[in-house]
Backbone as CSV, one residue per row, in Angstrom:
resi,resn,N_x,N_y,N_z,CA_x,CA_y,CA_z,C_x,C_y,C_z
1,UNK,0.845,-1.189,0.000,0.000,0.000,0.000,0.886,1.246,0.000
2,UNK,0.588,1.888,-0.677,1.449,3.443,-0.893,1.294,4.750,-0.357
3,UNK,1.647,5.631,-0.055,1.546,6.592,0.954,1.961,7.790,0.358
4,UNK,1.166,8.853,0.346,1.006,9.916,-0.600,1.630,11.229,0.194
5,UNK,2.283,12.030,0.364,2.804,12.886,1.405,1.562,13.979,0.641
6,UNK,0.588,14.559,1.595,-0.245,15.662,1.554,0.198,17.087,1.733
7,UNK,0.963,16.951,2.662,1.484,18.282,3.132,2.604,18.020,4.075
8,UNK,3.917,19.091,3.731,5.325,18.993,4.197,5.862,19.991,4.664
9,UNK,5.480,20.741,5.622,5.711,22.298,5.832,5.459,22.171,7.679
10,UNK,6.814,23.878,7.768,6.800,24.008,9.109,6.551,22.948,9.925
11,UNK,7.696,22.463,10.083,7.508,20.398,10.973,6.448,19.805,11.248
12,UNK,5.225,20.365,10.209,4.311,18.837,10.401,4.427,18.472,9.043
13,UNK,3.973,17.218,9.282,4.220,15.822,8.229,2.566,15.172,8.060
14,UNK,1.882,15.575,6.761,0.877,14.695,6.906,0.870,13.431,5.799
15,UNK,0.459,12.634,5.817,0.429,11.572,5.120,-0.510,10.668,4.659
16,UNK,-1.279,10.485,3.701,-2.602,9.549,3.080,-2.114,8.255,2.917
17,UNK,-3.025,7.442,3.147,-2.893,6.180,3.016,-4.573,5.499,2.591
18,UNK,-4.657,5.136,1.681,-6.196,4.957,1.341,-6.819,5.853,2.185
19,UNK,-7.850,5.515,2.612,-8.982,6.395,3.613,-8.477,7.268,4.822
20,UNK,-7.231,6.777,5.396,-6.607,7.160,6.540,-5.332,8.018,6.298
21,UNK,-5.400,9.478,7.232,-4.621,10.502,7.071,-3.988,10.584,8.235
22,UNK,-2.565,10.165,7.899,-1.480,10.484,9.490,-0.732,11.772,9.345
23,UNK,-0.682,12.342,10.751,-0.029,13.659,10.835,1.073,13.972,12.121
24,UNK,1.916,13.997,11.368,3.083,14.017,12.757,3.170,15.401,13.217
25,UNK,2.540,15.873,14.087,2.739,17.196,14.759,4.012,18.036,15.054
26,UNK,3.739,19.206,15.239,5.122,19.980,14.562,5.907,19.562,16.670
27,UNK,7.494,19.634,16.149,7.658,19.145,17.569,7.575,19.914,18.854
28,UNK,6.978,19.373,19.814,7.088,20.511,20.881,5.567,20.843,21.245
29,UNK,4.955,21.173,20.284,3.671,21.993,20.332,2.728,20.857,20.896
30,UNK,1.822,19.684,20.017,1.018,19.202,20.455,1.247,17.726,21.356
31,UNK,1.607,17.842,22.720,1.635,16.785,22.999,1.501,17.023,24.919
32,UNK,1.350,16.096,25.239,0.793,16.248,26.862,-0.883,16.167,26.751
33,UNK,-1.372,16.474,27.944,-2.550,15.495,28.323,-3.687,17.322,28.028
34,UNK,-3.166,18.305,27.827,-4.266,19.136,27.061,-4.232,18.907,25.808
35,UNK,-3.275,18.384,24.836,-3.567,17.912,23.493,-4.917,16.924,23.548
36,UNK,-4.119,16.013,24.252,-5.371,14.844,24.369,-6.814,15.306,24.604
37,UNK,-6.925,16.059,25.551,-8.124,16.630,26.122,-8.787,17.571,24.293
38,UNK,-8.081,18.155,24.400,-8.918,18.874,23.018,-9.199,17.707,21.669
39,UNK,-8.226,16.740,21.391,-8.826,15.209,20.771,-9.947,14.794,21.044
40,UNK,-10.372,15.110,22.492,-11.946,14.545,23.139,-12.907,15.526,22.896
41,UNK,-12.520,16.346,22.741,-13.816,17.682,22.629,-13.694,17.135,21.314
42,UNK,-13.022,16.904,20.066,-13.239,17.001,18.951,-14.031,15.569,18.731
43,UNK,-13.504,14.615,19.648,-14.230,13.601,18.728,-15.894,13.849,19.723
44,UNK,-16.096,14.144,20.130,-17.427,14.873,20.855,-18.573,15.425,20.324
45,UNK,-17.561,15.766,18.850,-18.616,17.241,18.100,-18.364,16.635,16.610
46,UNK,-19.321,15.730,16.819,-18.690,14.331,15.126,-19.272,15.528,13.985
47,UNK,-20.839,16.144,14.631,-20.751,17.116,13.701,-20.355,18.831,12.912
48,UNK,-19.276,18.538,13.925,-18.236,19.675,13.246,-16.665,19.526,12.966
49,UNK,-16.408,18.042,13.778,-15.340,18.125,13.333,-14.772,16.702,12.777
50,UNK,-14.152,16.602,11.991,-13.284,15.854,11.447,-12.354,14.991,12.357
51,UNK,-12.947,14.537,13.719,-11.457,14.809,14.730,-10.473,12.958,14.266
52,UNK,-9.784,12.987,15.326,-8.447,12.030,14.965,-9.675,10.444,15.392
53,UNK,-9.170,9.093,15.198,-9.854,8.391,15.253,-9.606,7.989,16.818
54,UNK,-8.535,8.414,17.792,-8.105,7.915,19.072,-7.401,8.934,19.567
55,UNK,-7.112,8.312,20.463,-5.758,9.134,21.348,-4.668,9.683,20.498
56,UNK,-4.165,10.993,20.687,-2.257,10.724,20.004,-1.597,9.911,20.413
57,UNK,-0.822,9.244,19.181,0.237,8.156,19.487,1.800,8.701,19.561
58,UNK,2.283,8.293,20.094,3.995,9.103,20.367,4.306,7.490,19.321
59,UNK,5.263,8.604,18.409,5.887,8.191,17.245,7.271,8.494,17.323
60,UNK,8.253,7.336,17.700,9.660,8.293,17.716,9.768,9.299,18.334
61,UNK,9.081,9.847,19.056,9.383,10.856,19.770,8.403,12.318,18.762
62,UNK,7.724,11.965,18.115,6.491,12.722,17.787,5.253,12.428,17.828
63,UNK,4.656,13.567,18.020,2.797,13.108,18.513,2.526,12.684,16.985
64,UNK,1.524,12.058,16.530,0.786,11.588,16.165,-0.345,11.079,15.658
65,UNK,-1.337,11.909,14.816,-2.904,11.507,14.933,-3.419,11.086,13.664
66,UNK,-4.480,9.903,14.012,-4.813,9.257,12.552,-6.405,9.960,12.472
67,UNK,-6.652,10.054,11.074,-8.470,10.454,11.114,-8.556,10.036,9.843
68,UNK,-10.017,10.056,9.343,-10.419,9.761,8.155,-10.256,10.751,7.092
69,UNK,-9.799,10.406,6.177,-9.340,11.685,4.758,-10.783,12.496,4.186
70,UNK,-10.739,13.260,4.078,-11.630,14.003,3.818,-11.356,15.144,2.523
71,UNK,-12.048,15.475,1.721,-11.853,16.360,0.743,-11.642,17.732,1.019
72,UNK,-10.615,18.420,0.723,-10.439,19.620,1.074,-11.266,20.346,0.081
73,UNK,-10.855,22.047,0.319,-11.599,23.068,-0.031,-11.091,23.159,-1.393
74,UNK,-11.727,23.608,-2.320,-11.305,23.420,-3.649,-11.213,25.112,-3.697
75,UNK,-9.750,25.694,-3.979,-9.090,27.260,-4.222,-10.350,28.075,-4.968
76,UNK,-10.802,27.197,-6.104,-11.378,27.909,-6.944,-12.625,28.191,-6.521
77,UNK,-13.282,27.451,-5.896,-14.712,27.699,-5.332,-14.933,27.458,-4.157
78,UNK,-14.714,27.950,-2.793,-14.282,28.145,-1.554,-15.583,28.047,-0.836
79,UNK,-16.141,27.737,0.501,-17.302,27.529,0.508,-17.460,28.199,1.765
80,UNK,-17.674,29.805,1.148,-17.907,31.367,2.407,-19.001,30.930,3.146
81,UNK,-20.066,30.280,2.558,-21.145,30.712,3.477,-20.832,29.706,4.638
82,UNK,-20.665,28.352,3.675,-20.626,27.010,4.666,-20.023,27.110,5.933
83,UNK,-18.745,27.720,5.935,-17.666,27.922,6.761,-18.424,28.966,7.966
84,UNK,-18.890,29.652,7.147,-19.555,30.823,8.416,-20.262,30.229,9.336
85,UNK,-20.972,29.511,8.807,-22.275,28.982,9.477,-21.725,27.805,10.100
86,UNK,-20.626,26.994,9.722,-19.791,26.148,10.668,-19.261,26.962,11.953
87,UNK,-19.056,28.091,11.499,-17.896,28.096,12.630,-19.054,29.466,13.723
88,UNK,-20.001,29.531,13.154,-21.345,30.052,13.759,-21.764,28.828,15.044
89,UNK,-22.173,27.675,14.384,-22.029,26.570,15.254,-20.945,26.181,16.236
90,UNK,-19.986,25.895,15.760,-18.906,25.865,17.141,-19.072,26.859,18.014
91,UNK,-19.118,28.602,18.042,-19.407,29.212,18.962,-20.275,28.980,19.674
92,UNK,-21.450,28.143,19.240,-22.604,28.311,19.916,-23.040,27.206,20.493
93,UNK,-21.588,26.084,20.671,-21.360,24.743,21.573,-21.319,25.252,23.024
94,UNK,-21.842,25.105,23.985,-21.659,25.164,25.457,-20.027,24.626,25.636
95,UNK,-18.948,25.380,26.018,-17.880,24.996,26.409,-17.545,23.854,27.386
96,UNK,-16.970,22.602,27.254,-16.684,21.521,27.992,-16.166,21.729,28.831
97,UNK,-16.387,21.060,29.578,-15.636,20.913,31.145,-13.725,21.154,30.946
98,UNK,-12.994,21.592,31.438,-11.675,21.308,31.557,-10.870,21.679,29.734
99,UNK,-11.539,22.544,29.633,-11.332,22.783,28.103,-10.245,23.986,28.294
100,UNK,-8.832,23.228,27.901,-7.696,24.492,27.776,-7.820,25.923,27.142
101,UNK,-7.410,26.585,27.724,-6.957,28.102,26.990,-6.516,28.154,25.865
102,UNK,-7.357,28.641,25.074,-6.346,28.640,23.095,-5.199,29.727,23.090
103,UNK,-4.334,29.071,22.637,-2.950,29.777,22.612,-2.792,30.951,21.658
104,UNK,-3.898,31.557,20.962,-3.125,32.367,19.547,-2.208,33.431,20.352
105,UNK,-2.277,34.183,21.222,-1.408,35.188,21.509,0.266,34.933,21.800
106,UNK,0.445,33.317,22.107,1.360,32.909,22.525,2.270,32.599,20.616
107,UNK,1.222,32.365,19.877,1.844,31.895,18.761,2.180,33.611,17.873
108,UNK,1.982,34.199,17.951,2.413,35.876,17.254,3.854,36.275,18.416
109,UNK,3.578,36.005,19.832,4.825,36.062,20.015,6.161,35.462,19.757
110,UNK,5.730,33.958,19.131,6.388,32.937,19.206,7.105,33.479,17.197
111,UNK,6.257,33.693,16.457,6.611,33.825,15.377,7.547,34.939,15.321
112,UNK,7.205,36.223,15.684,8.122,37.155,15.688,9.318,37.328,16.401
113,UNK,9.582,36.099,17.363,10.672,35.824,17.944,11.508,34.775,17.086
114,UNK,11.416,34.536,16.365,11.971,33.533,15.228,12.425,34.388,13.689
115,UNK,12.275,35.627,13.910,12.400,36.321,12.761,14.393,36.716,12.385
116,UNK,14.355,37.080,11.861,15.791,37.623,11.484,16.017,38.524,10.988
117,UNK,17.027,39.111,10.835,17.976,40.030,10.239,17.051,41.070,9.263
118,UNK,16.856,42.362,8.913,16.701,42.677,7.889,15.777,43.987,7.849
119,UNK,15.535,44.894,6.701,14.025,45.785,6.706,13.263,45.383,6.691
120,UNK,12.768,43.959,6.751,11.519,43.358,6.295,11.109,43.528,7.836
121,UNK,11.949,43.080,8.241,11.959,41.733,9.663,11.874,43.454,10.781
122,UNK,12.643,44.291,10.550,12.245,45.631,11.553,11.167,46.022,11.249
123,UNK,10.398,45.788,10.509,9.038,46.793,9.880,7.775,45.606,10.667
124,UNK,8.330,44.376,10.741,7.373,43.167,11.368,7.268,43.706,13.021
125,UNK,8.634,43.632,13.728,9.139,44.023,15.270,8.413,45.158,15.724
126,UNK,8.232,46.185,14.186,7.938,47.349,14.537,6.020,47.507,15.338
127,UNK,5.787,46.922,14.324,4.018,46.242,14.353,4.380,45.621,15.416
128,UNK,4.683,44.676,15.808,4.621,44.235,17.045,4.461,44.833,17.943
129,UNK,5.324,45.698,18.148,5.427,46.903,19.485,4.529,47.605,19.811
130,UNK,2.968,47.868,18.873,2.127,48.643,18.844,0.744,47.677,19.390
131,UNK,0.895,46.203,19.115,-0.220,45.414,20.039,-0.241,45.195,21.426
132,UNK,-1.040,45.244,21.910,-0.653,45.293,23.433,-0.166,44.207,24.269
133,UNK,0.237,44.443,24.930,1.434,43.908,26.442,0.863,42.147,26.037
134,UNK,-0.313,42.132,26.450,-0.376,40.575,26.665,-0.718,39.712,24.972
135,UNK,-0.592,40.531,24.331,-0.282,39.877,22.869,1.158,39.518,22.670
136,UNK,1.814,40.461,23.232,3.130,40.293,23.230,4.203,38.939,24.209
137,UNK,3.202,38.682,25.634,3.996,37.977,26.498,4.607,39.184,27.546
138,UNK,4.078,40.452,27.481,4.728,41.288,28.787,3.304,41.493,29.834
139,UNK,2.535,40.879,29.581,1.121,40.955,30.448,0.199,39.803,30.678
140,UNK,-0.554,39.711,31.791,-1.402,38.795,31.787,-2.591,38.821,30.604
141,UNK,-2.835,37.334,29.833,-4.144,37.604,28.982,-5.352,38.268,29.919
142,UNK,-6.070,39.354,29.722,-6.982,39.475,30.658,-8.300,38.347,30.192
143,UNK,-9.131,38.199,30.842,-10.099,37.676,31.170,-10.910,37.782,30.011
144,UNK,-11.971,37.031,29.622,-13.091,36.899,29.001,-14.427,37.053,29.289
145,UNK,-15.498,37.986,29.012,-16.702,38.197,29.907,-17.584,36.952,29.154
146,UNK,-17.706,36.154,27.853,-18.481,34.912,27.542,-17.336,34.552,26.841
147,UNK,-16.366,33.903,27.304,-15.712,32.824,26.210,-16.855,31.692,25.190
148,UNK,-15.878,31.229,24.597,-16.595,30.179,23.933,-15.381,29.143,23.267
149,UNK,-16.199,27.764,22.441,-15.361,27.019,22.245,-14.680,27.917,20.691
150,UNK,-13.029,27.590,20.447,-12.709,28.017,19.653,-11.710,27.062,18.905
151,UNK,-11.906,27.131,17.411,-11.674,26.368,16.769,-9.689,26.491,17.091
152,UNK,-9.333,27.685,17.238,-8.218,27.890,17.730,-6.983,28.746,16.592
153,UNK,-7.481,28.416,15.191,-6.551,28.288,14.070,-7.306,28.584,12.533
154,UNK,-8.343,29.144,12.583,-8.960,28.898,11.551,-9.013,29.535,10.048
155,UNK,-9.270,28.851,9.348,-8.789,29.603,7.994,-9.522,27.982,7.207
156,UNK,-9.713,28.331,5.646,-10.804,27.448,4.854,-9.506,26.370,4.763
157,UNK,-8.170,26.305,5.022,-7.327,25.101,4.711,-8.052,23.823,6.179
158,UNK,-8.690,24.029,7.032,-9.021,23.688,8.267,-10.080,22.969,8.066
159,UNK,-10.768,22.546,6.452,-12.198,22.290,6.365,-11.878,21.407,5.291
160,UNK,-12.717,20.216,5.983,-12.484,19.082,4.794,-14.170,18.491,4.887
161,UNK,-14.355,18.012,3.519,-15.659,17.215,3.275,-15.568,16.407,3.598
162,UNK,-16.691,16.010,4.439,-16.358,14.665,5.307,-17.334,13.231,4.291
163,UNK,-16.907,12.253,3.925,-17.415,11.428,2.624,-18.064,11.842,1.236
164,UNK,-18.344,10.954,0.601,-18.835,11.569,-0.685,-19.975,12.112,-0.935
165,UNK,-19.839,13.599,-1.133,-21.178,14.410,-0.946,-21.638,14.682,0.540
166,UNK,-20.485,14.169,1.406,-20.800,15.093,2.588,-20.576,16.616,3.352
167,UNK,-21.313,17.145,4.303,-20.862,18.039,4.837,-19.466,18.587,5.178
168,UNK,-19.055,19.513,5.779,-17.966,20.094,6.141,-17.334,20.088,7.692
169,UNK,-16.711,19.606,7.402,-16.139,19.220,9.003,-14.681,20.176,9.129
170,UNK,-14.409,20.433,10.665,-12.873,21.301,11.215,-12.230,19.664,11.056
171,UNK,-11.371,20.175,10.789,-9.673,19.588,10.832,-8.556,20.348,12.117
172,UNK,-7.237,19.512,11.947,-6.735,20.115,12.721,-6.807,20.730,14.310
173,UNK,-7.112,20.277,15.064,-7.592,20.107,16.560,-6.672,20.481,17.869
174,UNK,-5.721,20.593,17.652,-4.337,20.944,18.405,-4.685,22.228,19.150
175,UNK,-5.492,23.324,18.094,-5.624,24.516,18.808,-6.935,24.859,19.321
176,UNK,-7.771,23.632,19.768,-9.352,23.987,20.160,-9.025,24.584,21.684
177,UNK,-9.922,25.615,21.958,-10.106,26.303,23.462,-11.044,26.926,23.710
178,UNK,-10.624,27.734,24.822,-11.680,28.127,25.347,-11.623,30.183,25.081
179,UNK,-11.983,30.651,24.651,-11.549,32.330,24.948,-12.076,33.027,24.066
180,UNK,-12.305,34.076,23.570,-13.176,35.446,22.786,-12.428,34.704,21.138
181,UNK,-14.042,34.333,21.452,-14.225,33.761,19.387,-13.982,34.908,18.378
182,UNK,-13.484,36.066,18.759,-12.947,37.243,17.750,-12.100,36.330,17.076
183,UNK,-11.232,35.319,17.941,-10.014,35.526,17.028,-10.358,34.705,16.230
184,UNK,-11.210,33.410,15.892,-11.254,32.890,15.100,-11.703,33.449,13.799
185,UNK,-12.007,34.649,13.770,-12.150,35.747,12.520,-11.091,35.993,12.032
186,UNK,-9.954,36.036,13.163,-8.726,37.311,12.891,-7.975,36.846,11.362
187,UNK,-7.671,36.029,11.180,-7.288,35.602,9.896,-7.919,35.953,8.742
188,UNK,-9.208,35.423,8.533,-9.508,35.888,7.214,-9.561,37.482,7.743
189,UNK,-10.256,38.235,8.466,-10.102,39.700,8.399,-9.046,40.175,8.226
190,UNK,-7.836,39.757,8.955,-6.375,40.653,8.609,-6.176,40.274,7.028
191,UNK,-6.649,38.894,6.606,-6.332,39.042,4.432,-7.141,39.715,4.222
192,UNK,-8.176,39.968,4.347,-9.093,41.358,3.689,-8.964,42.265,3.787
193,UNK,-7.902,42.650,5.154,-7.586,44.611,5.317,-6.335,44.346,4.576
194,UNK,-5.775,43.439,4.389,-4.364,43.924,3.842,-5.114,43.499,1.954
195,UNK,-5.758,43.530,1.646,-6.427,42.791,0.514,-6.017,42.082,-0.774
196,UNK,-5.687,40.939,0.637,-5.361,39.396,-0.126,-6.739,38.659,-0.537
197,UNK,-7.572,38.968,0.769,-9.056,37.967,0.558,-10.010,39.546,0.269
198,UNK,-10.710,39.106,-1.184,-11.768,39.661,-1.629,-12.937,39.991,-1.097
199,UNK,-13.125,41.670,-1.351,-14.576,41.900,-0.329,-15.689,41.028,-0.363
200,UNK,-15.508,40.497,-1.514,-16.849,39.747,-2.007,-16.813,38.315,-1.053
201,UNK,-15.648,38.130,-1.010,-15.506,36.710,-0.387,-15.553,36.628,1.636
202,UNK,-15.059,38.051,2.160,-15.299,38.321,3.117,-16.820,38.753,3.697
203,UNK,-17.199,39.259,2.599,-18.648,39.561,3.282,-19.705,38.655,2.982
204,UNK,-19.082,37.624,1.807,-20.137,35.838,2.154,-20.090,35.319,3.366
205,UNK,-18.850,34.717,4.102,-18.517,34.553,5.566,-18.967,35.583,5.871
206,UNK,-19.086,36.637,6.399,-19.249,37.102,7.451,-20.830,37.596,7.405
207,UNK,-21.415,37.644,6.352,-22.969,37.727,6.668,-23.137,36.124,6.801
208,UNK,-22.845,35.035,6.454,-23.339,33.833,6.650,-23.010,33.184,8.713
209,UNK,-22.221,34.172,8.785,-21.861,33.686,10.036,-22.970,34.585,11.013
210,UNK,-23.482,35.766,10.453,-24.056,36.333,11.278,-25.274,35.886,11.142
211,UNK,-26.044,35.556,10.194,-27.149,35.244,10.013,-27.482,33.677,10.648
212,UNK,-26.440,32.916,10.731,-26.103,31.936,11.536,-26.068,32.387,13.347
213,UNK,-26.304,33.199,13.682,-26.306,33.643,15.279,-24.513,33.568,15.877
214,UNK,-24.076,33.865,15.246,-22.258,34.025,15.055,-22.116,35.052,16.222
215,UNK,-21.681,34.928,17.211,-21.248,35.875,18.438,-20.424,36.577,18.680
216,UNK,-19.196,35.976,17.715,-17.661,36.862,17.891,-18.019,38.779,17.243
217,UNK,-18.881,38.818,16.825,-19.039,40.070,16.378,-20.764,41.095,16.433
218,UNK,-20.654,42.237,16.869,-21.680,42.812,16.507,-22.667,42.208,15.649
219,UNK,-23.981,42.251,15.655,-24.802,42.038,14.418,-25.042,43.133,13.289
220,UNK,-25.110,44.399,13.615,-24.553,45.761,12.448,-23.316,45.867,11.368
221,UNK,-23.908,45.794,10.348,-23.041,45.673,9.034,-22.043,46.851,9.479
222,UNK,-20.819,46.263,9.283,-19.535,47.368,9.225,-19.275,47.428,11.402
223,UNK,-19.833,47.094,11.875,-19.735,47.586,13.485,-18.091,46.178,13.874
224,UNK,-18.278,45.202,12.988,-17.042,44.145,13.394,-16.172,44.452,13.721
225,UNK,-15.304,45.834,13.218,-13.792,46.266,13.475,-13.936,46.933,14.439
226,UNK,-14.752,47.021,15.317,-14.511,47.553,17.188,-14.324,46.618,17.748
227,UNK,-14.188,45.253,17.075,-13.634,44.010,17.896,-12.897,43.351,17.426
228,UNK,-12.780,42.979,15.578,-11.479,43.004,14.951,-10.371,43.418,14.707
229,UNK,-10.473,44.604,14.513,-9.416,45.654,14.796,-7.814,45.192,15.514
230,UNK,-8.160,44.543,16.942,-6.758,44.063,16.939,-6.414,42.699,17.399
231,UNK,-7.338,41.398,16.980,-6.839,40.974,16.628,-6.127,40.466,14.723
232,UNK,-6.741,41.583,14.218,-6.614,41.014,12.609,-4.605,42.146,12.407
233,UNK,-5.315,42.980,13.497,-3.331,43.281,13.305,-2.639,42.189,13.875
234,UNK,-2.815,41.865,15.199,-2.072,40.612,15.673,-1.654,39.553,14.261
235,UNK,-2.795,39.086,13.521,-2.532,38.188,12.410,-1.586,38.783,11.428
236,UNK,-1.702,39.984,11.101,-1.061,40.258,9.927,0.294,40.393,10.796
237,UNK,0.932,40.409,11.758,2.344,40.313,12.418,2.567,38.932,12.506
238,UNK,1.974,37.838,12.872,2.132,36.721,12.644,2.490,35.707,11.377
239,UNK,1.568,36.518,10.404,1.365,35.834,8.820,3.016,36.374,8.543
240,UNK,3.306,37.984,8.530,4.111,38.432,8.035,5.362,37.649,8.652
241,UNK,5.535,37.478,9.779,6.427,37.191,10.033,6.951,35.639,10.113
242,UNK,5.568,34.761,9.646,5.997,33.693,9.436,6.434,33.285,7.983
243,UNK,5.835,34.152,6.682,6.495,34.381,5.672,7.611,34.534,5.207
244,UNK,7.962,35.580,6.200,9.379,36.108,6.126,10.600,35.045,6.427
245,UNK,10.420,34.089,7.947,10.761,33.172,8.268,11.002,31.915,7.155
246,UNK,9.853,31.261,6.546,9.789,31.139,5.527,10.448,31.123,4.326
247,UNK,10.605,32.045,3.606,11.571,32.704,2.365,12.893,32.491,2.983
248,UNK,12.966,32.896,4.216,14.520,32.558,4.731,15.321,31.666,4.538
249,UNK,14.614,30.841,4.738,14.783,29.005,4.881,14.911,28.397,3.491
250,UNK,13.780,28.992,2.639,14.174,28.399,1.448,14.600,28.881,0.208
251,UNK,15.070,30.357,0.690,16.508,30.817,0.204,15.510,31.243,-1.287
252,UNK,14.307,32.253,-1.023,13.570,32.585,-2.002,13.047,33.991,-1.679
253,UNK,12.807,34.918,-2.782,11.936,36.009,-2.956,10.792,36.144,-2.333
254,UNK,10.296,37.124,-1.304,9.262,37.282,-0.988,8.032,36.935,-2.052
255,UNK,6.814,36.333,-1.733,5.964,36.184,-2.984,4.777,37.679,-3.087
256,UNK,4.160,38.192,-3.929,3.297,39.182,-3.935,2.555,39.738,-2.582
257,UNK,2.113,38.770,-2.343,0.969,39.082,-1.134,1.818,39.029,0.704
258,UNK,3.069,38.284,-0.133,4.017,38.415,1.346,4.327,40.076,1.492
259,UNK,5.162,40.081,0.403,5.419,41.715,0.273,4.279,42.371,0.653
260,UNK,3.029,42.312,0.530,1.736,43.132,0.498,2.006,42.997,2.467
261,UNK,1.684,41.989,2.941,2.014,41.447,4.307,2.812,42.668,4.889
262,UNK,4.181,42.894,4.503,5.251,43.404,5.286,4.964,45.051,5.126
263,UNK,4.177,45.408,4.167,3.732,46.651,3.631,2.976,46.977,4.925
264,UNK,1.983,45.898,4.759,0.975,46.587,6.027,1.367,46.514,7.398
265,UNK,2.502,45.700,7.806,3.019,46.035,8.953,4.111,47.529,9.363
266,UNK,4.421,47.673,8.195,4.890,48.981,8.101,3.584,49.990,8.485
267,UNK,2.505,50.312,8.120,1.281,50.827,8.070,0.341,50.603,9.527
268,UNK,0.948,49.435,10.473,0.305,49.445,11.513,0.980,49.402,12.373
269,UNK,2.605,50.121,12.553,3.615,50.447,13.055,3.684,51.707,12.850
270,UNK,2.722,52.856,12.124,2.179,53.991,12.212,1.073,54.380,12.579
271,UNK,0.382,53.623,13.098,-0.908,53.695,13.660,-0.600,53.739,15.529
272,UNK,-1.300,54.563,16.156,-1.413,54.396,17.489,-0.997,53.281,18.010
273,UNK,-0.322,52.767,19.173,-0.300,51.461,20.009,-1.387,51.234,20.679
274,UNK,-1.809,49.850,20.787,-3.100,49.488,21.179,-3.170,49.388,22.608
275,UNK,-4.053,49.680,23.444,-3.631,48.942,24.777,-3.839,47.771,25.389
């Protein structure tokens, strides 16, 4: 039986094998008994997520998770509404018992501490300096007045069809938690202010999510960026700077929309600091 490498980037390893998709987790990150715990919320919620078929397995000294292969998102015809209204639903799961803290603030610090040398890389540092203290790691995260469950990581690479002609299920499970479902916006919003992702394509998601009872945001058209606002800068310091990281490594030219990336961190390294 033959084994198809799916995806080979930033130390995870995924791998097809007829029906069954193995993924060796990047090292370090997913492993200990809150990995596991968010494996259980996922296999919990059969109808939203895609989750692993068991426990993680320690592989050589890497985590591990098997699940059923599922059809990804096809580039050309992306599925805005579906996604909204998925990830409308996960917010609107009653949070599980013992359900870890989602890490995104820890991962923008983590990226821009991995950066290097250069104008690119000062114009990234620079943006940094302007999000506040506990985005950074110099403050406590403050508190949440309604957390909710959060997908942790989200973006349409996260969504696979689950059998033939089935629905849409989350992938990827490592980063499920508990804390202000803004951020699971912050991604596609920071590609639409820096405008990588199309208005047209942002405002399918985001009216489908609202019309879906979607919580991370106001219900008033245009009112979202009094709560997007910073985390979609947080993303664009993260994206940028994991790009940059990136190109480093493989000894290549920034690509269009990277450059577009480092532009707008220049642009929100002139903007007020947040508090």
């Amino acid at each position: 039986m033959s084994a198809q490498v799916i995806y080979d980037r930033n130390d995870v390893l995924v791998v097809r094998a007829r029906d069954v998709v193995a993924k060796a987790h990047r090292p370090g990150r997913a492993v200990g008994p809150e990995f596991a715990r968010r494996v259980e919320i996922a296999a919990s919620l059969p109808e939203l997520f895609n989750a692993p078929l068991g426990p993680p397995l320690d592989v050589e000294g890497r985590t591990v998770t098997l699940e059923r292969y599922g059809t990804p998102v096809d580039p050309f015809d992306p599925p805005w509404e579906d996604a909204g209204r998925l990830l409308a639903a996960l917010h609107a799961v009653p949070v599980p018992a013992d359900t870890p803290s989602f890490g995104r603030p820890t991962r923008v610090a983590r990226a821009v501490s991995r950066l290097g040398d250069g104008e690119a890389a000062d114009a990234v540092r620079r943006a940094f300096t302007g999000l506040p203290a506990w985005v950074r790691g110099d403050a406590p995260v403050p508190g949440v007045k309604d957390e909710r469950l959060l997908h942790g990581d989200f973006h349409l690479g996260q969504l696979v069809r689950a059998g033939e002609g089935g629905t849409w299920r989350f992938i990827d499970v490592e980063d499920i938690g508990r804390g202000d479902p803004v951020w699971d916006l912050a991604r596609l919003a920071a590609l639409f202010a820096v405008g990588i992702l199309a208005p047209d394509a942002w405002g399918r998601f985001l009216r489908a999510y609202r019309i879906a009872g979607g919580v991370a945001v106001p219900p008033d058209e245009g009112s979202e960026w009094t709560v997007l606002d910073m985390p979609s800068r947080a993303l664009v310091v993260q994206i940028a700077a994991t790009s940059l990281r990136l190109a480093a490594e493989q000894d290549r030219d920034l690509a269009p929309e990277e450059t577009g990336l480092v532009g707008a961190c220049v642009r929100i390294a002139e903007l007020p600091a947040l508090p």
